[in-house]
N, C-alpha and C positions, 0 to 999 in steps of 0.2 A: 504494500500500500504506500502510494507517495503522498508525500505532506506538500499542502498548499502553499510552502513556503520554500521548498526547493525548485530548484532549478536545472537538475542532474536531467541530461540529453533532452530537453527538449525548453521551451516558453517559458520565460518568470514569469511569479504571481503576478506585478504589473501588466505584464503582455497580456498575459490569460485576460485580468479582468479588463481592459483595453478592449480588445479585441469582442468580450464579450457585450461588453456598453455601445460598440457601433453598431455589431450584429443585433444585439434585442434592441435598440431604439431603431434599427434601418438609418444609422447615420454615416456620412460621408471618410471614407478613411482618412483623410487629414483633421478628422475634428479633434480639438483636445477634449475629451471627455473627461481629465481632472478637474475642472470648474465646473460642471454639472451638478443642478439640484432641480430635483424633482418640481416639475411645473413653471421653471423656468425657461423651459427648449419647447417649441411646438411639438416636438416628438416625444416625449417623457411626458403625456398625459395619463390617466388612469391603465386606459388599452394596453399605452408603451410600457408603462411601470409593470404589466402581468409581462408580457414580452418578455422586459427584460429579464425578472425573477426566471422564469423557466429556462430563458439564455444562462445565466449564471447556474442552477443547480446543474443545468449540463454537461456544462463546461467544466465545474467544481468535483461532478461526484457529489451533491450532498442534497438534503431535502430542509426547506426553508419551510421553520412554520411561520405560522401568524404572526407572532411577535417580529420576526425575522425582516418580514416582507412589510413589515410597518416602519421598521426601522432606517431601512434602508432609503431614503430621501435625499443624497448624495453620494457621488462615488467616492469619498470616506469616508462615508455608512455602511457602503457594499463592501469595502477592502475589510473594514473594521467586523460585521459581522461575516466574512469568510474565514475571515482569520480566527475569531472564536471559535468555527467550528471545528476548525481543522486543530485548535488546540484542546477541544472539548472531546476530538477526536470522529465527530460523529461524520 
């Protein structure tokens, strides 16, 4: 099992979760998606926000409850509750 926080043959966690915020919002590969907060991008409305959750458990290996997917209102909310999991282990 790899940890969320390695990097060993393949994408950093940065990358992963990068890459995961264009693919669930359907955004442009040059966007910076580190300033992103929820309801500020035409894209990250409600719809984008389930998007993205399913993009991120994906991509993660993990399952986001409720609390999770409430939390997450920017992308250092996403980084922040990935990295819980992965040190919670789940």
């Amino acid at each position: 099992m790899s940890s969320l926080n390695s990097a060993q043959d393949g994408p950093s966690f940065e990358q992963m979760l990068s890459e995961a915020f264009k693919v669930g919002l359907d955004l442009p590969a040059e966007t910076d998606v580190t300033t992103l907060v929820f309801g500020q991008h035409r894209h990250w409305d409600s719809l984008g926000h389930m998007s993205l959750v399913i993009t991120l458990e994906q991509t993660f290996g993990v399952s986001l409850g409720e609390k999770d997917v409430l939390e997450i209102d920017s992308y250092a909310s996403a980084a922040a509750v990935l990295r819980s999991k992965d040190r919670a282990g789940s």
